[in-house]
MDAnalysis code that builds the backbone (N, CA, C; Angstrom):
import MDAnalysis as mda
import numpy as np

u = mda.Universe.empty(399, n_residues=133, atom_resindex=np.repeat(np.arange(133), 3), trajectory=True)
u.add_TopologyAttr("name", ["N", "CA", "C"] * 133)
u.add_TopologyAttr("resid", np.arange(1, 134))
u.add_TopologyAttr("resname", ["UNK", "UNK", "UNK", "UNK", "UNK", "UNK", "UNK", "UNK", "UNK", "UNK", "UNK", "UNK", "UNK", "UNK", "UNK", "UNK", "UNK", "UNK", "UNK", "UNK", "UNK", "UNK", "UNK", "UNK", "UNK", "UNK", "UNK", "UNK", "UNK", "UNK", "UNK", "UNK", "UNK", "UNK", "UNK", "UNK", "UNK", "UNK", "UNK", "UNK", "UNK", "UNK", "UNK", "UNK", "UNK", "UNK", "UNK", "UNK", "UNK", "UNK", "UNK", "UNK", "UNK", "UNK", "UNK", "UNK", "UNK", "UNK", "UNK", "UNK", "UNK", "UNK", "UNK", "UNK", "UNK", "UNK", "UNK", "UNK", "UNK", "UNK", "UNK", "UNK", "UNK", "UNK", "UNK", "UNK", "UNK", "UNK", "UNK", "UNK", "UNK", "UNK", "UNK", "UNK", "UNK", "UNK", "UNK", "UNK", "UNK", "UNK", "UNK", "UNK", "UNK", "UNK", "UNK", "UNK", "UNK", "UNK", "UNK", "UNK", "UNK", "UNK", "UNK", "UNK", "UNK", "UNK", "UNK", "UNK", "UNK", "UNK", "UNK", "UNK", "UNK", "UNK", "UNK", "UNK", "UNK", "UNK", "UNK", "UNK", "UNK", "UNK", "UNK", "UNK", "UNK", "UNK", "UNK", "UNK", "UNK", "UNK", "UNK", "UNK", "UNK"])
u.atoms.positions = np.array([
    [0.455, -9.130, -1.081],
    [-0.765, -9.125, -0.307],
    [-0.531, -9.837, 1.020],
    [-1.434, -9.676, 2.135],
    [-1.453, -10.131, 3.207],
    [-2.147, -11.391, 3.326],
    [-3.394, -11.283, 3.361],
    [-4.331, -12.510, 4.061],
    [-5.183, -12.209, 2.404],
    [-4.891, -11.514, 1.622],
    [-5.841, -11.671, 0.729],
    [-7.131, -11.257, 0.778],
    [-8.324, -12.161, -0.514],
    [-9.743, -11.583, -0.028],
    [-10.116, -11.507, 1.435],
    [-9.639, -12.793, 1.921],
    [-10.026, -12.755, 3.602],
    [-10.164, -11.995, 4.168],
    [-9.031, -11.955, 4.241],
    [-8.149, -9.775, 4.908],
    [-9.235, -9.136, 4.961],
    [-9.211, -8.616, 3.387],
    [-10.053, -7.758, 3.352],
    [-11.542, -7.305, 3.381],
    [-12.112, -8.949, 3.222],
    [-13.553, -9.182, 3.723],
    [-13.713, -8.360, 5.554],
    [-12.580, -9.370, 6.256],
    [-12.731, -9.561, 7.752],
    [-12.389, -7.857, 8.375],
    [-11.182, -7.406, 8.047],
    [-11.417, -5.803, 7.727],
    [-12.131, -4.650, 7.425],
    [-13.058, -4.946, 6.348],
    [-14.002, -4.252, 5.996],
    [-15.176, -4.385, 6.984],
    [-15.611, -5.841, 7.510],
    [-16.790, -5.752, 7.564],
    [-16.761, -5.587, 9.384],
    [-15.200, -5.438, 9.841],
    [-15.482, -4.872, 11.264],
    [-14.632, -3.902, 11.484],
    [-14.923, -2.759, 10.204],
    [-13.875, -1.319, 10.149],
    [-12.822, -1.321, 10.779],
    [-12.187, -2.586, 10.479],
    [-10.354, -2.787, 10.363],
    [-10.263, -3.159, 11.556],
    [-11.546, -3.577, 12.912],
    [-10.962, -4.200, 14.107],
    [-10.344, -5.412, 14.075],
    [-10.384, -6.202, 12.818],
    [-9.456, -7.429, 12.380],
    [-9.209, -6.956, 11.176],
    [-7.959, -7.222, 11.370],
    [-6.892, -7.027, 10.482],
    [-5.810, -5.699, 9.824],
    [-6.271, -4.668, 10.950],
    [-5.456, -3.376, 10.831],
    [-4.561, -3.853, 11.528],
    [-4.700, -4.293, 12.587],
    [-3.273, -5.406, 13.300],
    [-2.979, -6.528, 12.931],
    [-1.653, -5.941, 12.079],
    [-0.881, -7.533, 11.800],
    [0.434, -7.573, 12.290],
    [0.973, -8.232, 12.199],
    [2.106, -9.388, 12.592],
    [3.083, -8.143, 13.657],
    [2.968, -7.105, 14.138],
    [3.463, -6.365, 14.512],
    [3.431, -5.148, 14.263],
    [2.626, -4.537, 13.525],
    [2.405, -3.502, 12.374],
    [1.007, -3.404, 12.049],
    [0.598, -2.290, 11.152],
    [-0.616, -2.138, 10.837],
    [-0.999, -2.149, 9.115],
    [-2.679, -2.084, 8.636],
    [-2.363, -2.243, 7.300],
    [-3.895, -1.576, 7.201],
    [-3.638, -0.917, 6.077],
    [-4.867, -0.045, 5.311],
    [-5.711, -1.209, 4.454],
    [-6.595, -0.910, 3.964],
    [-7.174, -1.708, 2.665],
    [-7.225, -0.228, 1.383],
    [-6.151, -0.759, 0.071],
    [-6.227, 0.112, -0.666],
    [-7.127, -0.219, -1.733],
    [-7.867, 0.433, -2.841],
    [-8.728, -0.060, -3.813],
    [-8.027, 0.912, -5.050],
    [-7.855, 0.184, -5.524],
    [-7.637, 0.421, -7.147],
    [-8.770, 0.306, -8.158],
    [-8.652, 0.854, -9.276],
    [-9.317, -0.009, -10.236],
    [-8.834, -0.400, -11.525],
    [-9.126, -2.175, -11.717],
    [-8.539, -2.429, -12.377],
    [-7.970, -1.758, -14.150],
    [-6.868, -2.047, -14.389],
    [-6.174, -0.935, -15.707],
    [-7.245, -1.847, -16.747],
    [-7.283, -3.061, -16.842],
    [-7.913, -3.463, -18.047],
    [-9.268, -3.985, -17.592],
    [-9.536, -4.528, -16.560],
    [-11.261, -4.512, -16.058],
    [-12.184, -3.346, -15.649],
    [-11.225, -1.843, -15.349],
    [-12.076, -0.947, -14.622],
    [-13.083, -1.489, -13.219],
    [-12.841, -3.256, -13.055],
    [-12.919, -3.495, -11.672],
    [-12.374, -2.962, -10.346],
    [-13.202, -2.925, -9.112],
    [-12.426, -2.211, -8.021],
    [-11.248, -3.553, -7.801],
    [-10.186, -3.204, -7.511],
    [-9.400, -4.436, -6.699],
    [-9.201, -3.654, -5.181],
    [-9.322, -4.806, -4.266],
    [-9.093, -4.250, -2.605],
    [-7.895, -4.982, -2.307],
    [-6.769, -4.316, -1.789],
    [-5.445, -5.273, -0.884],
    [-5.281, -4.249, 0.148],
    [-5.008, -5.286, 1.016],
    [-4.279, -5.128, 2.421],
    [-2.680, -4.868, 2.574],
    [-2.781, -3.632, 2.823],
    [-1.039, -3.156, 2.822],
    [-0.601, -2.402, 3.984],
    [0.592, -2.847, 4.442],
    [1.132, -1.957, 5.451],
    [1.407, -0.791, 5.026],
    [1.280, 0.278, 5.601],
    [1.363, 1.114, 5.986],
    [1.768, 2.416, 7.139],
    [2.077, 3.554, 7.338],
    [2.858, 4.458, 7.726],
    [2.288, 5.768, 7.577],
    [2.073, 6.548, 8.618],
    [1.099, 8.111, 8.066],
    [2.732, 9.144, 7.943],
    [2.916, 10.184, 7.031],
    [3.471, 10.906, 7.122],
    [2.988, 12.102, 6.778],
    [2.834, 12.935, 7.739],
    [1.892, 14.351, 8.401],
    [0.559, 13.680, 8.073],
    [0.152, 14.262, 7.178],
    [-1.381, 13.965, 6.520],
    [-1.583, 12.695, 5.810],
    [-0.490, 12.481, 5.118],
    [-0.673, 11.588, 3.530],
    [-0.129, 10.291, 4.229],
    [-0.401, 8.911, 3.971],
    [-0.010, 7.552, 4.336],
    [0.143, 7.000, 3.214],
    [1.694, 5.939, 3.410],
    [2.468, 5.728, 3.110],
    [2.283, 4.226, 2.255],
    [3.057, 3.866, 1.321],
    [2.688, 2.437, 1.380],
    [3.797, 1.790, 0.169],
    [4.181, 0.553, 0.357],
    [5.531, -0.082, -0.698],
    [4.794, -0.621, -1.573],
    [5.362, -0.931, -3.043],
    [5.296, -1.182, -4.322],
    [5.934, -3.063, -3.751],
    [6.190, -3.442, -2.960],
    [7.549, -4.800, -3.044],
    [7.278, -6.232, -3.674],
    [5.946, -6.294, -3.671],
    [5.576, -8.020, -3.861],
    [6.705, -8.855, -3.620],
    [6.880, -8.532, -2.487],
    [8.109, -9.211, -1.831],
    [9.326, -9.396, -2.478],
    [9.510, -8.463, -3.024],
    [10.680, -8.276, -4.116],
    [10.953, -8.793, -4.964],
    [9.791, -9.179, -5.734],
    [9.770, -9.734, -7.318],
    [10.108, -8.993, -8.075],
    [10.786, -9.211, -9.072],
    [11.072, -7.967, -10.384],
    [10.027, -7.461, -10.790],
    [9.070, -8.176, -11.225],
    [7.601, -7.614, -11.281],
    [6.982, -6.617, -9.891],
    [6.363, -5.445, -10.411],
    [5.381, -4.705, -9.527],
    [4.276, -5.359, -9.417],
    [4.038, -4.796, -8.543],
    [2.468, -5.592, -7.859],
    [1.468, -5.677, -8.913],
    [0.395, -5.917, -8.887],
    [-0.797, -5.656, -10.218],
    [-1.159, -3.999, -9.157],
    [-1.293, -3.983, -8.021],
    [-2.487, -2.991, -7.635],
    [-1.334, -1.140, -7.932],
    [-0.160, -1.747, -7.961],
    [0.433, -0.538, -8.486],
    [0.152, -0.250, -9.875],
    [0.833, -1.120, -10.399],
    [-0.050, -1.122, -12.028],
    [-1.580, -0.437, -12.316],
    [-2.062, -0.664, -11.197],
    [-3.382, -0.543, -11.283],
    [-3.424, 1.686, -11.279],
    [-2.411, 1.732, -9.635],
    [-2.728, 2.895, -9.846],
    [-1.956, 4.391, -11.140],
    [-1.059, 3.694, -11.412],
    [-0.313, 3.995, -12.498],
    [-1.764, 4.667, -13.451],
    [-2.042, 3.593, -13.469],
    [-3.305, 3.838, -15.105],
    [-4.134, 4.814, -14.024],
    [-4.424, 4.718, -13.060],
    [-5.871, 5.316, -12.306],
    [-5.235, 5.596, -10.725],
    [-4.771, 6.755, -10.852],
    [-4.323, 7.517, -9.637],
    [-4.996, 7.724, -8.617],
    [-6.596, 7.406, -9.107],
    [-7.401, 8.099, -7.913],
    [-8.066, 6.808, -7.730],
    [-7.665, 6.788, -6.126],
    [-8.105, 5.421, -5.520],
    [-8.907, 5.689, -3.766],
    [-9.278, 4.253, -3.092],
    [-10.026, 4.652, -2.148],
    [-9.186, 3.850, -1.391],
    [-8.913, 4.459, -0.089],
    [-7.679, 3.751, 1.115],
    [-9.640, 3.652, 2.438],
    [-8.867, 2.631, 3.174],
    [-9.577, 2.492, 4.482],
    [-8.610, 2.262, 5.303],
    [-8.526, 2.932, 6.347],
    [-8.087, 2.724, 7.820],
    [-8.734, 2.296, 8.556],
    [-9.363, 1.802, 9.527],
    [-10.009, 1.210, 10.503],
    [-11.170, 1.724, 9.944],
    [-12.278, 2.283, 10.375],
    [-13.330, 2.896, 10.305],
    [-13.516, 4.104, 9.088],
    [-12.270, 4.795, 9.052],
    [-12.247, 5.788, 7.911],
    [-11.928, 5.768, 6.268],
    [-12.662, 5.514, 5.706],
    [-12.786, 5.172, 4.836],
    [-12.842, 6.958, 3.702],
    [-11.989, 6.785, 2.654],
    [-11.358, 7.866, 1.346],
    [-10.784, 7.814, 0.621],
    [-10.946, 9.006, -0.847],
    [-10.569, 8.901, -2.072],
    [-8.768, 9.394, -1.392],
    [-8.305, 8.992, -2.483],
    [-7.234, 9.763, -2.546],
    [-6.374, 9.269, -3.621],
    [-5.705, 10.909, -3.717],
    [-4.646, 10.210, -5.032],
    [-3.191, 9.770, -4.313],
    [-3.021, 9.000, -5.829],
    [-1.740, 8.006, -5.227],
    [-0.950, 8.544, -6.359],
    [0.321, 8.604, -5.430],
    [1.745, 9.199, -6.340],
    [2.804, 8.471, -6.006],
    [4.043, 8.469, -6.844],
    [5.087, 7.427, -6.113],
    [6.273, 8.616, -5.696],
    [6.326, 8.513, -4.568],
    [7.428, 9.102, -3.599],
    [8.605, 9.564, -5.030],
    [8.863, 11.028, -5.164],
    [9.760, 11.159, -6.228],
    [11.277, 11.063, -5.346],
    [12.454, 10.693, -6.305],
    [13.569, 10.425, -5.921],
    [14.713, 11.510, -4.694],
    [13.573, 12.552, -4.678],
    [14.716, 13.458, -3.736],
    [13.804, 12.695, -2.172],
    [12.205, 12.778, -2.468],
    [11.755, 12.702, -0.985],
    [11.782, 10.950, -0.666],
    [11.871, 9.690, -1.642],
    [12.166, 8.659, -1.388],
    [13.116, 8.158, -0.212],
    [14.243, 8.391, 0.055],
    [15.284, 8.374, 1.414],
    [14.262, 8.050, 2.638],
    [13.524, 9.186, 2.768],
    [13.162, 9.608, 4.014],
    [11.776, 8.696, 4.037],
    [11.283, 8.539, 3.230],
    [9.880, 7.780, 3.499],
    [10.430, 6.238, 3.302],
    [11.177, 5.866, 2.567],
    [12.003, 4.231, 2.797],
    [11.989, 4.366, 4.442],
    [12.764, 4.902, 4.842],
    [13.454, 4.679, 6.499],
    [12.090, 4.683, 6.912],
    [11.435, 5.396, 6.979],
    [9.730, 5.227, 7.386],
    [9.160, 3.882, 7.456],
    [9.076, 3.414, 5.918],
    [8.583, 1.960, 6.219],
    [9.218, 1.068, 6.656],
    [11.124, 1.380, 6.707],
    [11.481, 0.077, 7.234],
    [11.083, -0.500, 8.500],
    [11.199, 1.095, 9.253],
    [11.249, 0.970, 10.853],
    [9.435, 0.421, 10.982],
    [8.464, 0.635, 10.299],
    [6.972, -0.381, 10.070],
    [7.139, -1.715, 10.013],
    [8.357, -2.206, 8.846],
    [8.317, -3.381, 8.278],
    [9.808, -3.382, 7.631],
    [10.995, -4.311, 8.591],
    [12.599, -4.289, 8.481],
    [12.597, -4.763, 6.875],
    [11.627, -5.862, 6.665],
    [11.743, -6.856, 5.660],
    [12.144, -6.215, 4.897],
    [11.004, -4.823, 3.938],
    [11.777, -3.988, 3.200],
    [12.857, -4.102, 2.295],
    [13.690, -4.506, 3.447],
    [15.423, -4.045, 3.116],
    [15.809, -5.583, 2.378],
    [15.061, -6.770, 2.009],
    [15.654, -7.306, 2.137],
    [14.811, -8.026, 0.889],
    [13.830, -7.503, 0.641],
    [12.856, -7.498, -0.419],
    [13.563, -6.590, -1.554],
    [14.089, -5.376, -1.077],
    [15.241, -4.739, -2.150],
    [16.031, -5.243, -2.602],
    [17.022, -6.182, -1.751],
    [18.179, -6.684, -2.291],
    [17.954, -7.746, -3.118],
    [16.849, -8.345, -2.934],
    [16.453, -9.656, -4.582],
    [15.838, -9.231, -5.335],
    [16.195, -7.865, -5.451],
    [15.333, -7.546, -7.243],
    [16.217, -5.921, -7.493],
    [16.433, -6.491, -8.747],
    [17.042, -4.723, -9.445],
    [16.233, -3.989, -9.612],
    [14.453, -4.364, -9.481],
    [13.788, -2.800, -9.828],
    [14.010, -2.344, -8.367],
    [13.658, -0.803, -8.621],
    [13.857, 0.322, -7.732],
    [11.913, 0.413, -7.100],
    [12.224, -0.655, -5.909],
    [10.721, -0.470, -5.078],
    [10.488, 0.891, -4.618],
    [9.107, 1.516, -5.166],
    [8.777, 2.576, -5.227],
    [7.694, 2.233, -3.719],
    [7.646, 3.262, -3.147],
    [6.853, 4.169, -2.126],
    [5.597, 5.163, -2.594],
    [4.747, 4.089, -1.993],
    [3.722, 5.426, -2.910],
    [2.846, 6.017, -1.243],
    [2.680, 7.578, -1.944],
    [2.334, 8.413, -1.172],
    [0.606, 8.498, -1.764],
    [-0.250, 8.159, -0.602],
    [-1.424, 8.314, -0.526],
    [-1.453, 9.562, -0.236],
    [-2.081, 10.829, -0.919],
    [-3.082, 11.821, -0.618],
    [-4.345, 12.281, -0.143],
    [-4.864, 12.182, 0.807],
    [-6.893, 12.691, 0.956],
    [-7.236, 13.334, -0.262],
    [-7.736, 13.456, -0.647],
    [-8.614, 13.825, -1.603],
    [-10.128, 14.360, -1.261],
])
Protein backbone atom coordinates (compact mmCIF):
# COMPACT_ATOMS: atom_id res chain seq x y z
CA UNK A 1 0.00 0.00 0.00
CA UNK A 2 0.83 3.60 -0.41
CA UNK A 3 -0.44 6.23 2.07
CA UNK A 4 -3.05 3.76 3.14
CA UNK A 5 -6.69 4.73 4.43
CA UNK A 6 -5.40 8.31 4.00
CA UNK A 7 -4.61 7.79 0.37
CA UNK A 8 -7.54 6.68 -0.22
CA UNK A 9 -9.88 8.89 1.80
CA UNK A 10 -7.84 12.12 0.22
CA UNK A 11 -8.24 10.47 -3.38
CA UNK A 12 -11.62 9.63 -3.31
CA UNK A 13 -12.96 12.59 -1.91
CA UNK A 14 -11.12 14.97 -4.58
CA UNK A 15 -11.50 12.32 -7.62
CA UNK A 16 -7.79 11.43 -7.39
CA UNK A 17 -6.65 15.32 -7.56
CA UNK A 18 -4.53 14.11 -4.44
CA UNK A 19 -3.03 11.28 -4.69
CA UNK A 20 -3.17 9.93 -8.39
CA UNK A 21 0.26 11.71 -8.24
CA UNK A 22 2.76 10.02 -6.41
CA UNK A 23 6.34 9.96 -5.94
CA UNK A 24 6.84 10.18 -9.73
CA UNK A 25 4.13 7.98 -11.04
CA UNK A 26 0.51 7.54 -10.76
CA UNK A 27 -1.98 5.27 -8.72
CA UNK A 28 -5.62 3.99 -9.13
CA UNK A 29 -7.71 3.16 -5.96
CA UNK A 30 -8.60 -0.63 -6.40
CA UNK A 31 -11.61 -2.23 -4.26
CA UNK A 32 -11.83 -5.70 -3.57
CA UNK A 33 -14.00 -7.52 -1.46
CA UNK A 34 -12.96 -9.01 1.33
CA UNK A 35 -12.49 -13.30 0.79
CA UNK A 36 -13.65 -13.86 4.43
CA UNK A 37 -15.54 -10.43 5.41
CA UNK A 38 -17.28 -9.86 1.93
CA UNK A 39 -16.12 -6.25 3.13
CA UNK A 40 -15.15 -3.68 0.36
CA UNK A 41 -11.24 -3.18 0.93
CA UNK A 42 -9.87 0.16 -1.03
CA UNK A 43 -5.79 0.39 -1.84
CA UNK A 44 -3.88 2.70 -3.66
CA UNK A 45 -1.76 1.11 -6.41
CA UNK A 46 0.39 2.12 -9.14
CA UNK A 47 -0.51 1.61 -12.09
CA UNK A 48 -0.07 1.52 -16.12
CA UNK A 49 -2.99 1.52 -18.96
CA UNK A 50 -2.35 -1.09 -21.63
CA UNK A 51 -4.75 -0.30 -24.73
CA UNK A 52 -7.97 -0.42 -22.72
CA UNK A 53 -7.26 -2.62 -19.60
CA UNK A 54 -4.80 -1.06 -16.61
CA UNK A 55 -2.27 -2.64 -15.19
CA UNK A 56 -1.24 -3.29 -11.67
CA UNK A 57 1.65 -5.57 -9.37
CA UNK A 58 0.84 -8.27 -6.84
CA UNK A 59 4.64 -7.10 -4.84
CA UNK A 60 4.01 -6.05 -1.18
CA UNK A 61 7.27 -5.04 -1.67
CA UNK A 62 8.45 -8.36 -2.22
CA UNK A 63 7.33 -10.31 0.63
CA UNK A 64 6.85 -14.00 0.03
CA UNK A 65 3.44 -13.41 1.03
CA UNK A 66 0.84 -11.79 -1.63
CA UNK A 67 -0.84 -8.87 -0.78
CA UNK A 68 -4.32 -9.50 1.14
CA UNK A 69 -6.12 -7.32 -1.79
CA UNK A 70 -4.84 -9.99 -4.35
CA UNK A 71 -6.05 -12.66 -2.23
CA UNK A 72 -8.95 -10.78 -2.15
CA UNK A 73 -9.37 -10.80 -5.91
CA UNK A 74 -8.50 -14.41 -6.41
CA UNK A 75 -11.78 -15.35 -4.37
CA UNK A 76 -13.80 -12.27 -6.14
CA UNK A 77 -12.58 -11.25 -9.58
CA UNK A 78 -14.98 -8.64 -9.98
CA UNK A 79 -13.80 -5.52 -8.47
CA UNK A 80 -14.17 -1.58 -8.70
CA UNK A 81 -10.83 0.49 -9.91
CA UNK A 82 -10.98 4.54 -9.71
CA UNK A 83 -8.81 6.72 -11.71
CA UNK A 84 -9.08 10.27 -11.01
CA UNK A 85 -12.70 11.03 -11.49
CA UNK A 86 -13.64 7.69 -13.29
CA UNK A 87 -14.75 5.44 -11.33
CA UNK A 88 -15.62 1.07 -12.59
CA UNK A 89 -16.35 -2.50 -12.27
CA UNK A 90 -13.96 -4.56 -13.71
CA UNK A 91 -12.62 -7.92 -13.76
CA UNK A 92 -9.26 -8.69 -12.54
CA UNK A 93 -7.06 -11.46 -14.05
CA UNK A 94 -3.37 -12.17 -13.51
CA UNK A 95 -1.30 -11.47 -16.64
CA UNK A 96 -0.89 -15.31 -17.95
CA UNK A 97 2.80 -16.44 -18.47
CA UNK A 98 3.19 -15.91 -22.32
CA UNK A 99 1.73 -12.08 -22.02
CA UNK A 100 3.62 -11.45 -18.45
CA UNK A 101 7.25 -10.27 -20.22
CA UNK A 102 5.67 -7.49 -21.80
CA UNK A 103 3.42 -6.02 -19.12
CA UNK A 104 6.50 -6.52 -16.32
CA UNK A 105 8.65 -4.07 -18.65
CA UNK A 106 5.46 -1.89 -18.49
CA UNK A 107 5.46 -1.48 -14.86
CA UNK A 108 9.03 -1.30 -14.43
CA UNK A 109 9.52 1.66 -16.66
CA UNK A 110 6.14 3.18 -14.01
CA UNK A 111 8.01 1.92 -11.02
CA UNK A 112 12.15 0.54 -11.46
CA UNK A 113 11.63 -0.79 -7.83
CA UNK A 114 9.78 -3.74 -9.29
CA UNK A 115 12.93 -5.34 -10.19
CA UNK A 116 14.18 -5.35 -7.01
CA UNK A 117 11.09 -6.31 -5.02
CA UNK A 118 11.53 -9.60 -7.34
CA UNK A 119 14.83 -10.41 -6.38
CA UNK A 120 13.88 -10.81 -2.38
CA UNK A 121 11.28 -13.22 -2.79
CA UNK A 122 10.96 -16.64 -4.78
CA UNK A 123 7.25 -16.14 -5.42
CA UNK A 124 6.65 -15.25 -9.02
CA UNK A 125 5.03 -11.42 -8.60
CA UNK A 126 2.06 -11.59 -10.66
CA UNK A 127 0.64 -8.56 -12.82
CA UNK A 128 -2.81 -8.27 -12.74
CA UNK A 129 -4.72 -7.04 -15.69
CA UNK A 130 -7.75 -4.86 -14.86
CA UNK A 131 -10.64 -5.24 -17.42
CA UNK A 132 -13.84 -2.52 -17.81
CA UNK A 133 -16.53 -4.32 -17.26
Amino acid sequence: MLFGDDHVKRYVETDGQEGHEWQGTTALILTTRGRQSGEPRSTPLIYQRHGDDYLVVASKGGADQPPAWYLNLLAAPQVEVQVLGDRFHALARTASPEEKPELWEIMLGAWPAYAGYQEKTSRDIPVVVLERT
